[in-house]
Structures are given as structure tokens and as C-alpha cells.
C-alpha positions as CSV (number, residue, x, y, z in Angstrom):
1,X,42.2,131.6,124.3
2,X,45.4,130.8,121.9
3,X,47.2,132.7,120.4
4,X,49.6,133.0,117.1
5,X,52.7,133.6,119.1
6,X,55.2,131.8,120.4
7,X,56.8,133.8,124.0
8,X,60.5,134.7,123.1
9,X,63.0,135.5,125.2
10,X,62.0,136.1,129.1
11,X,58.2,136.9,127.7
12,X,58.4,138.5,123.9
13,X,55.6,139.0,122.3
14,X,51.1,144.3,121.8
15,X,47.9,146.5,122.5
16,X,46.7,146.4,122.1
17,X,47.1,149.2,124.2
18,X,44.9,147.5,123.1
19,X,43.6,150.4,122.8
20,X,42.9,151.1,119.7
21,X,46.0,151.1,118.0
22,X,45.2,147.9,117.8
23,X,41.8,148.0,117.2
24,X,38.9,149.9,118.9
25,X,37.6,149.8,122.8
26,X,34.7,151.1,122.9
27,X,31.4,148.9,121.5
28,X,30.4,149.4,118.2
29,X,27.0,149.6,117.1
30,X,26.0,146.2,115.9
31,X,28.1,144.4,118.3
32,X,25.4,143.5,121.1
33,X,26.4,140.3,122.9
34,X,24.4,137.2,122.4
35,X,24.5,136.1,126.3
36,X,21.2,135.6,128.1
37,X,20.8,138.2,131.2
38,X,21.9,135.5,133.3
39,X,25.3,135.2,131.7
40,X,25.7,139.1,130.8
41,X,24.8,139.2,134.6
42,X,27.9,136.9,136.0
43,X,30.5,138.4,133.1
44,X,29.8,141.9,134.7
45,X,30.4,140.9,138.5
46,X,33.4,138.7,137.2
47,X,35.0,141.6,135.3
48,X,34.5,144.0,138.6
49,X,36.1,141.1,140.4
50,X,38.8,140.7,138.3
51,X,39.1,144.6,138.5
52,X,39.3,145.0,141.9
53,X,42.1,142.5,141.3
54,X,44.4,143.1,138.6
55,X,43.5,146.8,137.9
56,X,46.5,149.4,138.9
57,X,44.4,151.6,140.7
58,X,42.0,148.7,142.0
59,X,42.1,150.6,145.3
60,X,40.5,153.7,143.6
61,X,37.4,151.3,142.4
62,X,34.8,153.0,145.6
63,X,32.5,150.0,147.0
64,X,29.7,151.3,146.1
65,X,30.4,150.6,142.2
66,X,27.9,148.8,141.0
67,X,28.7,146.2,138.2
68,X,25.2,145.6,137.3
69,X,24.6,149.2,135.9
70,X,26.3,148.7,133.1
71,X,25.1,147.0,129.7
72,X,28.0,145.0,129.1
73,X,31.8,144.3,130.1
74,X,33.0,147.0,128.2
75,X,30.9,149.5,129.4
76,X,32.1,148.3,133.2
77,X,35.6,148.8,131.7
78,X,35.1,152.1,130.2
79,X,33.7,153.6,133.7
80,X,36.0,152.3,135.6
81,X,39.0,154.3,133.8
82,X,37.3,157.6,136.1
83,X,39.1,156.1,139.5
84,X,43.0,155.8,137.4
85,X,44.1,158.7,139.6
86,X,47.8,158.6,139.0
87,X,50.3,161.3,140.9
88,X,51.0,164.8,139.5
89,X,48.1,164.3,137.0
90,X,45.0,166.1,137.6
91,X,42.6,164.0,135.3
92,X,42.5,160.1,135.5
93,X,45.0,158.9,132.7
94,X,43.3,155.4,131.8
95,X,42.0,155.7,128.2
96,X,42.3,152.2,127.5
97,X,40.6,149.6,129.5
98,X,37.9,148.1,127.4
99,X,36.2,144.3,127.4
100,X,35.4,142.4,124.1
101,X,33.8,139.4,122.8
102,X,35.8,136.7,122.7
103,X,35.0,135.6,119.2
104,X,36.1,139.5,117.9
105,X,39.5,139.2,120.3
106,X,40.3,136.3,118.8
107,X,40.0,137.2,115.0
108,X,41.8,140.8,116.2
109,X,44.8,139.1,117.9
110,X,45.0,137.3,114.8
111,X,45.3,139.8,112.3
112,X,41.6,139.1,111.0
113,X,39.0,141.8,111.3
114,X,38.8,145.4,110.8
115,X,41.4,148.4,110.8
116,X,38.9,150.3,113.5
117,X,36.9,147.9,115.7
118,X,37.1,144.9,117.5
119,X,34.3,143.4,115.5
120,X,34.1,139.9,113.4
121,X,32.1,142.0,111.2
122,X,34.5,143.9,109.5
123,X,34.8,147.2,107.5
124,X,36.2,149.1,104.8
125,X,40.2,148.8,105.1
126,X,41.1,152.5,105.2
127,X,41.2,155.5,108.1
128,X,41.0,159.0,107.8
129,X,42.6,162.0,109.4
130,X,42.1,165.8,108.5
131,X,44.5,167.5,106.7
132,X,43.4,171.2,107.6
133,X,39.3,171.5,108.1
134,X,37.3,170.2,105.5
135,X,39.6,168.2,103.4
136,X,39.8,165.0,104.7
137,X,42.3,162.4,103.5
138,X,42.9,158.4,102.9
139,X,45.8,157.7,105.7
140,X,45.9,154.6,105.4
141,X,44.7,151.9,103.8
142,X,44.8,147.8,104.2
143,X,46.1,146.3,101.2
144,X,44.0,142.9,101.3
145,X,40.7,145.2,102.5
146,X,37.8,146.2,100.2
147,X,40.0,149.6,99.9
148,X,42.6,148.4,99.4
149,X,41.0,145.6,96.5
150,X,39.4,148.6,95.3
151,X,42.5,150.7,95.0
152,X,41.8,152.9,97.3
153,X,45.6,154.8,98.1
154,X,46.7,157.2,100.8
155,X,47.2,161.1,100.3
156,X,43.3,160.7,98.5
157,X,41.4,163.5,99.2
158,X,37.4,162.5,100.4
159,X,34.9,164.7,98.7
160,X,31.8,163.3,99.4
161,X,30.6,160.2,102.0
162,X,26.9,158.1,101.2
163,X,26.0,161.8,98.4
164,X,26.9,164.5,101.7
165,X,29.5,166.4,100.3
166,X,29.7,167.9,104.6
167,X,32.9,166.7,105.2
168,X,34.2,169.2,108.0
169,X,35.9,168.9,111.3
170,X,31.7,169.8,112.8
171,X,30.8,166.5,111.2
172,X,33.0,164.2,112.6
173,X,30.8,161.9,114.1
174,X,29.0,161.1,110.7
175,X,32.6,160.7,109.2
176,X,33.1,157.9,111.7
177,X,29.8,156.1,111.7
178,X,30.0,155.4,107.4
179,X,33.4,154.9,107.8
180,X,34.0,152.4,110.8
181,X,30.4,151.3,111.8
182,X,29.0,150.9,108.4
183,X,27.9,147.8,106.1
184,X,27.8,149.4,103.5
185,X,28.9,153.2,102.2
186,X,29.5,154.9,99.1
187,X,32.5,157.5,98.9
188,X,34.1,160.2,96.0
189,X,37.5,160.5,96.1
190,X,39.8,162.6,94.7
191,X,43.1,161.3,93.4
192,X,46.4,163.3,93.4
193,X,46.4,164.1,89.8
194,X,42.8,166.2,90.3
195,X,40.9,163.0,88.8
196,X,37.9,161.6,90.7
197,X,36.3,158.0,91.6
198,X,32.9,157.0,92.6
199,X,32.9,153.5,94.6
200,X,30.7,151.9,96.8
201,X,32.4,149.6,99.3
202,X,31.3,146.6,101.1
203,X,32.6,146.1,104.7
204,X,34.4,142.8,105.1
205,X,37.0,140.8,107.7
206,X,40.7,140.9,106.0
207,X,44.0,139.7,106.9
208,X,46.0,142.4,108.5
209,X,49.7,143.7,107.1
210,X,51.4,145.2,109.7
211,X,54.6,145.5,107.8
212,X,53.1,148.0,105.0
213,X,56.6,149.0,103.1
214,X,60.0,148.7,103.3
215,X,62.5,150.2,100.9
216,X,66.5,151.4,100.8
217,X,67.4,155.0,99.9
218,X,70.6,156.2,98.4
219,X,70.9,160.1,99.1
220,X,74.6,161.0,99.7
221,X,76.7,159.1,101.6
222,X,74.0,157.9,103.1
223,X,71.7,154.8,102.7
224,X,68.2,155.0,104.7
225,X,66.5,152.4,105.2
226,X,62.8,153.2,105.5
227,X,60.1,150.5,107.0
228,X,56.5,151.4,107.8
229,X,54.9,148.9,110.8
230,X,51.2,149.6,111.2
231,X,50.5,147.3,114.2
232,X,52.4,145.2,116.5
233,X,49.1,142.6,116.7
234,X,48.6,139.5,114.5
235,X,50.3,136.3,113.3
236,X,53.0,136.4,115.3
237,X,55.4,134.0,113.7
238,X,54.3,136.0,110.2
239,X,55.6,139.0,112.2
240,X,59.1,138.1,113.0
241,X,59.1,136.5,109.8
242,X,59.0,139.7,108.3
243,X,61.1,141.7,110.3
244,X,63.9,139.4,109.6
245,X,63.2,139.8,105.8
246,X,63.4,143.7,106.0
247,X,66.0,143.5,108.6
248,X,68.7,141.2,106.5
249,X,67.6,142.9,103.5
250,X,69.0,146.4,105.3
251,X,72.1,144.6,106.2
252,X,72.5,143.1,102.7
253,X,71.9,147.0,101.3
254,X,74.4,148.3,103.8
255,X,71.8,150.4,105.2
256,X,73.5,153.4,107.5
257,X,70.7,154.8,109.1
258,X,67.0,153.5,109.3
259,X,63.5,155.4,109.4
260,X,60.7,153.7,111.3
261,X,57.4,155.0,110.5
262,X,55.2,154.2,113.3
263,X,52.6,157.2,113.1
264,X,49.8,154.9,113.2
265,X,50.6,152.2,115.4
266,X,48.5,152.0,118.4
267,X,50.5,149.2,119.6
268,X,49.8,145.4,120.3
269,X,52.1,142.7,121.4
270,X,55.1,143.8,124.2
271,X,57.4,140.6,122.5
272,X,57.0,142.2,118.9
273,X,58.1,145.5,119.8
274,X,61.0,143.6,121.5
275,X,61.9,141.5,118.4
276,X,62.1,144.8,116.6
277,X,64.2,146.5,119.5
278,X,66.6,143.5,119.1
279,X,67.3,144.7,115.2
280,X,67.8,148.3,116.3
281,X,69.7,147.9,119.3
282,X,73.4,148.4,119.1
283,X,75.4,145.4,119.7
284,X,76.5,146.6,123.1
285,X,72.7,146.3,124.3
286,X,73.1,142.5,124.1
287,X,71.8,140.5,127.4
288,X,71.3,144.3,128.8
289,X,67.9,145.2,130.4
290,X,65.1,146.8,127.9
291,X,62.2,147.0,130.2
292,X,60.5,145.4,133.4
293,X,56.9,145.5,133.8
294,X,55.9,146.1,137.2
295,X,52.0,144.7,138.2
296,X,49.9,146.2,141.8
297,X,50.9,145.1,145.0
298,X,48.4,142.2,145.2
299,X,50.3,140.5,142.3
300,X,54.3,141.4,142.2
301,X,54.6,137.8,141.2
302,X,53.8,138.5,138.0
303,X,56.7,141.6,137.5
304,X,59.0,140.9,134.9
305,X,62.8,141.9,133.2
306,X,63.2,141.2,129.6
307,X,66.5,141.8,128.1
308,X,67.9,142.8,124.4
309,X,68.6,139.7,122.7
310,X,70.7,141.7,119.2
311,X,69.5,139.9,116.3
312,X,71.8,140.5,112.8
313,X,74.7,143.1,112.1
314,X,72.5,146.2,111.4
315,X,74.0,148.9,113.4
316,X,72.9,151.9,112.3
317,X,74.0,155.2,112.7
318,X,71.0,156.9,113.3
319,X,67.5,155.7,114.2
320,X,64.6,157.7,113.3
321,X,60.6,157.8,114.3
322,X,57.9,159.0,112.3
323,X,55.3,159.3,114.8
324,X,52.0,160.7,115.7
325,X,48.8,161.0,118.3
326,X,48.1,157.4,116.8
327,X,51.5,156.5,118.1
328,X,50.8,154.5,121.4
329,X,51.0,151.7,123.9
330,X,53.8,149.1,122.8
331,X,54.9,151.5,119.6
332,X,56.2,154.0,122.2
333,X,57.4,151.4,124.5
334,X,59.9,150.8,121.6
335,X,61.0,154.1,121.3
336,X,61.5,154.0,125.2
337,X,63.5,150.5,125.4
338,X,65.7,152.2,122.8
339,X,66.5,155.4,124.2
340,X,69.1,154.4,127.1
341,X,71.1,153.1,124.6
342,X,71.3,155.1,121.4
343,X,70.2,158.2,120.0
344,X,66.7,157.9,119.1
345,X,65.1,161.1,117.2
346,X,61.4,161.5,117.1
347,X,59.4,163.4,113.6
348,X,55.9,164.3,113.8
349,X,52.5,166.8,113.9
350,X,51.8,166.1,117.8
351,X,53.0,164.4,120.7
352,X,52.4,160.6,120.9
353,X,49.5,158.8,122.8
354,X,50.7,158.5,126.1
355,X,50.3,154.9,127.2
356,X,53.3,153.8,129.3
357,X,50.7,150.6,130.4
358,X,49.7,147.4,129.5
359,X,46.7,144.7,130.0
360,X,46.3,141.1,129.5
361,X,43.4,139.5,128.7
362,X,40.8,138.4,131.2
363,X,37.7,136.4,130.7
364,X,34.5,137.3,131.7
365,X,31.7,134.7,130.6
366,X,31.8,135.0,126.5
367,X,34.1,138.2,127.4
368,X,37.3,139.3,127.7
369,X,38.2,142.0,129.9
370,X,41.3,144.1,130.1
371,X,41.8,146.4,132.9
372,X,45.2,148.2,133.1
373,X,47.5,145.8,135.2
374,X,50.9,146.9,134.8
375,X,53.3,149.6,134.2
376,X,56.3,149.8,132.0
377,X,60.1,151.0,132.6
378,X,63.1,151.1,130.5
379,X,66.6,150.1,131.7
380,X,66.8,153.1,133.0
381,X,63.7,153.2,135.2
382,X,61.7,155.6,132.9
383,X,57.8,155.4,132.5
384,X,55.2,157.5,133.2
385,X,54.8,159.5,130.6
386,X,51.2,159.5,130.2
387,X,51.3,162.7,128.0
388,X,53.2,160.9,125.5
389,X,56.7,161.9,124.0
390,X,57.1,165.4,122.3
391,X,58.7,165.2,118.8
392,X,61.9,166.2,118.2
393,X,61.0,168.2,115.3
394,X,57.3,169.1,114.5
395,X,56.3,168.3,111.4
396,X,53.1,168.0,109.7
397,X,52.0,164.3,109.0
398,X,52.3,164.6,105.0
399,X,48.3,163.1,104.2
400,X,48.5,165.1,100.7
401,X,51.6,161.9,99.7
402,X,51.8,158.1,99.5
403,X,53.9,156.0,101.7
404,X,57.6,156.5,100.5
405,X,56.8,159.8,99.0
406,X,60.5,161.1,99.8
407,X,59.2,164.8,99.5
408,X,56.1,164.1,102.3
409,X,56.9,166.1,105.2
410,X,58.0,163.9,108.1
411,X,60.0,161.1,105.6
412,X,61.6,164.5,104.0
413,X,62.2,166.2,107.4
414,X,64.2,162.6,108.8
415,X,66.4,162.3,105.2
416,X,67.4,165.9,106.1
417,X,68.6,165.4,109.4
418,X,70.6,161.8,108.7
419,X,72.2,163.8,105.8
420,X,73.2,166.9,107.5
421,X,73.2,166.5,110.9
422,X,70.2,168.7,111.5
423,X,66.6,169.5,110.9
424,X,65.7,172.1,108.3
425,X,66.5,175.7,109.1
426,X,64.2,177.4,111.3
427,X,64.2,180.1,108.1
428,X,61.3,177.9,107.0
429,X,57.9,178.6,108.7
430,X,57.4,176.3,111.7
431,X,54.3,173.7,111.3
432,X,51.8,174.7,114.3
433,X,49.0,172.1,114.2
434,X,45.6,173.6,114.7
435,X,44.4,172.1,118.0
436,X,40.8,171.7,116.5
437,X,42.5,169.3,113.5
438,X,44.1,167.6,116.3
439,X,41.1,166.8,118.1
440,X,39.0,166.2,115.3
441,X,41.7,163.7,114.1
442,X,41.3,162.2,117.7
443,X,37.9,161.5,117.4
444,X,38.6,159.9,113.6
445,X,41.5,157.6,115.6
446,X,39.3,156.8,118.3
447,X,38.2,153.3,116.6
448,X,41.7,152.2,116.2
449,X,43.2,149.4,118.7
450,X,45.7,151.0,121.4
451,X,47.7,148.7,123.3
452,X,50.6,147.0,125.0
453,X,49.7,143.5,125.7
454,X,51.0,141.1,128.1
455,X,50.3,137.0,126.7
456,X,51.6,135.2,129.5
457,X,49.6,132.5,131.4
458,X,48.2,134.9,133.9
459,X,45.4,134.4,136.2
């Protein structure tokens, strides 16, 4: 398979965690292979075979496993994330190993599909999340979508979904199948000014925007620049494009401090993470080490250093997070490349995802496969951290506002702290998130693509 991307530095270019930050891992209904039992029958023993290969824990994988019990590749995948038994854990950490078809990888890794699913079907263009039980809000949306043609915003509250006006945390599962899995569903929302909209929409493939705003603050002495990145997956080339317009334009504005809003980005390609590091870094990061990637023991051939390459003048004072449980896979490994050499500060409702590993795809027949095959360090030798990174501040994810909304919580909270120094005073109540929200939000961000994805020429 090709892909849009061209491998900068040492080995630039996501998951896709792939995990669903990137899109989802799990089949969808609807997306049944076309292969004849013969062929679905070789794909499963070659993606065991390739597992007991490449995976990190291939030594986990008993004998006895059987590939031919399972329907497809990516249900091999899935069961094989039960034998990721990593030290001082007590459950298996792999959430992300998952195969696909290569016709849906190849529109995903492109930036053509859906925001949930790896399926050449397509869907609506928006995502949910809870607010508090029973009021479920737009949290984001895809601007070239049906949504997003439609008008659809984030911060819009959904009262009803296909006439069921049941929309509660116990309900979940429905939420996600009219959502994400649906040709065809019919929602009322309700709009921030207490107005509401009856639409039907029609799911459909879409190109991706994974840089979804960028704009320059002036509050104080201070000027913030803010950009939201939704994926690290897609046209590559587009990509760097586009962090080199946001980028100059911050240096242009005299930009002193920069907000990176990352709260849903399940990751994608490791090089576009690094292109963004290389803006970000300070200039004394230059030709210093930002990560290695480290595969089993059957394949240390394939471990790699890739170094800061600084791109443009921007040297900003402070860098900022917005993040999430959606943050994951090559989104946090940006926060982590960062953090041996500047102050990074993370704002959010939870910790992040967890995923300190990456994949590469595999085929299998008509499939791909992607077991976890390597880990991830920064410079200094830090990975691991499989329960994700705590937040500096806790702070609700503002669903009530729009993107840029300078008074939603976690863009508010980070302008306070660049222009004082420090977070707001603990006088004000402290957000607790309700661990029921959070797991219900879970299950809503299950679809999404989570990953940190390798694209060299491995085999």
C-alpha cells in the first residue's frame, strides 16, 4: 500500500494508535469482508504468523491459539490484546491492535472516510460526548461532512436521535449505533441560543481536516496563539502544509505563548507529530534526540532515533495542551518528545489514553493487520505510561461552547495561567468528573481511530 507521505527526517511521518483516534478498531456492522473461506482462511493464519512475529508480547501468544476461531483478522487482533501482559500492570494494556480491509485503510490513511470507523462507507461527520447524564453534546464536527454541510456546530445539545428522545448515559449503545454505524438517522438538536433543528442526515465518505482552527489572541502582554489538530492521519504533504501556514502565521503575529488543543486526537502518523514538535521545540532542541522506538527482540533491526529538526523562529514562552481520554497514541507521544526540553503544561477533564505504542501495517490476504510492535521513549528514556498522563489542572472539557470560545473551560483555564503564572484559585469549586460520564464518554469514543503509526518499509 502507498501512502500520502513523504518520510522526513530519520523516519517522520500516526495511529493510528490507530486506534481509534484515528479511526475505529473494532468491525463495524456492515463491514463483512468479501473474501471466499479460502482466503479469509490464509489471512487469519497469516496475521497469527505475523503476530507471533512482530507483536511485543508475541511470547505471551500460548500455542494453543487458534487462528481459525475467529471471523476475521480483526477479530484475531482483538483477542490477541488478552496475552499484552506488561510489568507492574495487572490487566493486559493492549487496547489497540486491530486488522482492516485494505480498501477502508487506504481511504483512512488518506483522510477519506469517516470520523469513527475504518469503513469506505462513511457516516455523519460529528461525535458526541456527555456533558453530565442525559444531555449529550455535538463535540465535534467535520467541516466537509454531511454535519458539517448541514451546519451542524459543536457545544449543540442532542435532544432526540431517529424520534427517541432516551438520550442517557443507560443508552449508550443506541447513541453509537445511529451515530457511527448508521446509513441513515434523523437527529433534534438544540442550538446555544434555546432554538431547535430537525435534520435528517445521510452518511457519506468526506475529506478529513485535521487542522480545525487556528487563531491569535491578544489578552495582556500576552499573545496566544491557539490551534486545534484533530488527527495526525491524512494527506500528509496537506499536513505539513498547514502547520507551516499556522506556524509562520504565529511567528508573523509575534505569538508568545501557544495553546494546542489536542483533546480529540487519537493519534496517527509518528513523522506528523514530529513535524509539529519541530515548531514547538526550543531552538536548543535542534539535532537533539526526540524519541527512539524500540521493536521485540526478534526484530532490533528495525529500532530507530529520530531527532528535532527546529523549523521557523517561534519560541514560545509557554506551551499549553488541551487534552482529554481521546488524547492518545502519537498526540501524547508529542507531549512526551516535548517535555525533556521545555515546560509543557497539560488542561483537561481526565487523564489521557495511555498508548506509549505503535503498529505498522501488515497484510494479511485483502487485510491489513496491526499488532503492537514497538514501544516509544523520549530523549530521556521515558515511556510506559500506559495509564496516560494526568493533567496539570483538571478541568471540565467545555461541550456547552464552540471551538475558540475564550470563556469554555479548558481554553479559559490555559489564558489564565499564560497570563498570570497560575491556574485559577482553588477558591473556585474543583471539577470532579463523574466516573460514569467518563465511561460512558469512553464507550461514545470507542469508534474513533487511536494510533501511533510506523510507515517505513517493514516486513
Amino acid at each position: 500500500m502507498k501512502f500520502k507521505f513523504v518520510w522526513l527526517l530519520s523516519m517522520l511521518p500516526l495511529y493510528l494508535t490507530i486506534g481509534t483516534s484515528c479511526k475505529k478498531t473494532a468491525a463495524s456492522p456492515g463491514n463483512t469482508p468479501v473474501d471466499s473461506s479460502v482466503a479469509m482462511s490464509h489471512a487469519l493464519d497469516t496475521a497469527l504468523s505475523v503476530s507471533r512475529d512482530f507483536y511485543l508480547w508475541y511470547q505471551d501468544i500460548p500455542s494453543t491459539f487458534n487462528a481459525q476461531s475467529y471471523s476475521d483478522p480483526n477479530a484475531l487482533m482483538v483477542a490477541l490484546r488478552a496475552y499484552s501482559d506488561e510489568p507492574g500492570y495487572s490487566a493486559p494494556v493492549d487496547k489497540w491492535s486491530f486488522g482492516v480491509l485494505k480498501t477502508d485503510w487506504n481511504q483512512l490513511s488518506g483522510g477519506i472516510g469517516s470520523t469513527s470507523s475504518v469503513t469506505s462507507s462513511g457516516d455523519f461527520g460529528f461525535s458526541v460526548f456527555f456533558r453530565v447524564d442525559g444531555d449529550l453534546r455535538v463535540k465535534l464536527v467535520e467541516r466537509l461532512s454531511p454535519a458539517g454541510i448541514a451546519g451542524v456546530q459543536r457545544g449543540w445539545r442532542v435532544l432526540k436521535i431517529n424520534g427517541s428522545s432516551n438520550i442517557s448515559i443507560a443508552n449508550s449503545s443506541f447513541i453509537v449505533n445511529a451515530i457511527f454505524y448508521s446509513g441513515s438517522s434523523t437527529f433534534t438538536f438544540q442550538k446555544p441560543d434555546g432554538s431547535t433543528v430537525d435534520m435528517t442526515l445521510d452518511a457519506a465518505t468526506y475529506q478529513q481536516q485535521p487542522v480545525y482552527l487556528d487563531t491569535i489572541y491578544h489578552v495582556g502582554q500576552k499573545t496566544i496563539g491557539y490551534v486545534v489538530i484533530n488527527y495526525f492521519l491524512g494527506d500528509t504533504t496537506q499536513n505539513i502544509a498547514d502547520y507551516a501556514s499556522v506556524m509562520n502565521r504565529f511567528a508573523a503575529g509575534s505569538v508568545t505563548d501557544v495553546v494546542v488543543d489536542i483533546r480529540y486526537n487519537g493519534g496517527g502518523y509518528v513523522a506528523l507529530q514530529a513535524r509539529l514538535a519541530d515548531y514547538l521545540a526550543p531552538a536548543a532542541a535542534n539535532n537533539k534526540l526526540m524519541m527512539t522506538e524500540t521493536f521485540n527482540d526478534k526484530h532490533q533491526n528495525y529500532n530507530t532515533s529520530l531527532y528535532f529538526s527546529k523549523v521557523g523562529p517561534l519560541n514560545p514562552d509557554h506551551v499549553l495542551f488541551i487534552v482529554s481520554q481521546a488524547t492518545a497514541s502519537a498526540s501524547e507521544l508529542l507531549i512526551n518528545n516535548l517535555r525533556p526540553y521545555m515546560t509543557v503544561k497539560l488542561i483537561g477533564p481526565t487523564n489521557t489514553d495511555g498508548k506509549p505504542v505503535g503498529f505498522f501495517p501488515i497484510s494479511a490476504g485483502d487485510w491489513y493487520v496491526f499488532p503492537v510492535s514497538f514501544r516509544s521513549e523520549n530523549s530521556a528514556s521515558y515511556g510506559g505510561y500506559f495509564n496516560g498522563f494526568t493533567p496539570d489542572k483538571i478541568v471540565a472539557d467545555g461541550l456547552d461552547k464552540n471551538w475558540g470560545d475564550t470563556s469554555e473551560a479548558c481554553l479559559s483555564e490555559a489564558i489564565h495561567y499564560i497570563t498570570s503564572g497560575t491556574f485559577i484559585a482553588q477558591g473556585i469549586p474543583t471539577y470532579k468528573p463523574d466516573p460514569a460520564v467518563v465511561q460512558a464518554n469512553k464507550a461514545l469514543d470507542q469508534p474513533a481511530f487511536k494510533g501511533m503509526i510506523d510507515t517505513r518499509n517493514i516486513k
